[in-house]
Residue, then its C-alpha position, 0 to 999 in steps of 0.5 A: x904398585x904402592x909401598x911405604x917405607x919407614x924413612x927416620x920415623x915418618x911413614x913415607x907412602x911411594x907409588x909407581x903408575x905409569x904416569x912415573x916417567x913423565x913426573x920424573x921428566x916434569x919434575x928434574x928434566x932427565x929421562x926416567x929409563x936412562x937414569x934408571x940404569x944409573x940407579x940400578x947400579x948404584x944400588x947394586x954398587x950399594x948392596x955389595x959396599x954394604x956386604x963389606x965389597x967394594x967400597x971403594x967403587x961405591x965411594x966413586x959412585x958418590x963422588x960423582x954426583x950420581x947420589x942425587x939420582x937415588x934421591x930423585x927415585x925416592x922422591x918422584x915414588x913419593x909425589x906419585x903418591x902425594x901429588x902436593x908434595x914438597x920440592x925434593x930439597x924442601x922434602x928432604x929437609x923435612x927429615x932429621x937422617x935420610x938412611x938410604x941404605x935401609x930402605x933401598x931395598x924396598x924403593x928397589x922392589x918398587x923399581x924392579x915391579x914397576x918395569x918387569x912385565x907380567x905374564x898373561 
């Protein structure tokens, strides 16, 4: 599946083949499945902070460290797509703002399609 989110002015086009979790392994040496389900929650956590719920837990979810998995998912979609794309931390300079909760919506559909199963 492929999509392209708008992250501070510059076109970002993200990919998700089934090459993903082996990219995700080669590229930060954690499992893709087992940190999925971190991702998962924390932008569950984000959605809900964003309707003026829980906040707090979210702010816990931040002090954690479990931010840079939000991070490594936008990043691993994006050299899906662009193979010859930059180190995360190289990437990430590339931006003047990284608004993760405008677009986490889209990079969540992206997750969500490339791991649901489709019906024969």
């Amino acid at each position: 599946m492929e999509k392209t989110i708008n992250i501070s002015g510059n076109e970002v086009r993200l990919i998700s083949s089934g090459a993903t979790p082996i990219i995700y392994k080669n590229a930060f040496g954690r499992d893709f499945f087992s940190d999925l389900g971190t991702f998962l929650k924390l932008a569950d956590t984000s959605s809900k902070a964003k309707k003026g719920q829980e906040m707090s837990a979210l702010l816990s979810l931040f002090s954690n460290g479990d931010i840079t998995i939000m991070y490594n998912f936008v990043w691993i979609y994006a050299k899906n797509a662009d193979m010859n794309l930059k180190p995360l931390e190289e990437w990430l300079t590339g931006f003047e703002e990284f608004p993760m909760f405008d677009f986490l919506g889209d990079v969540m559909d992206l997750v969500m399609r490339s791991v649901s199963t489709k019906k024969a």
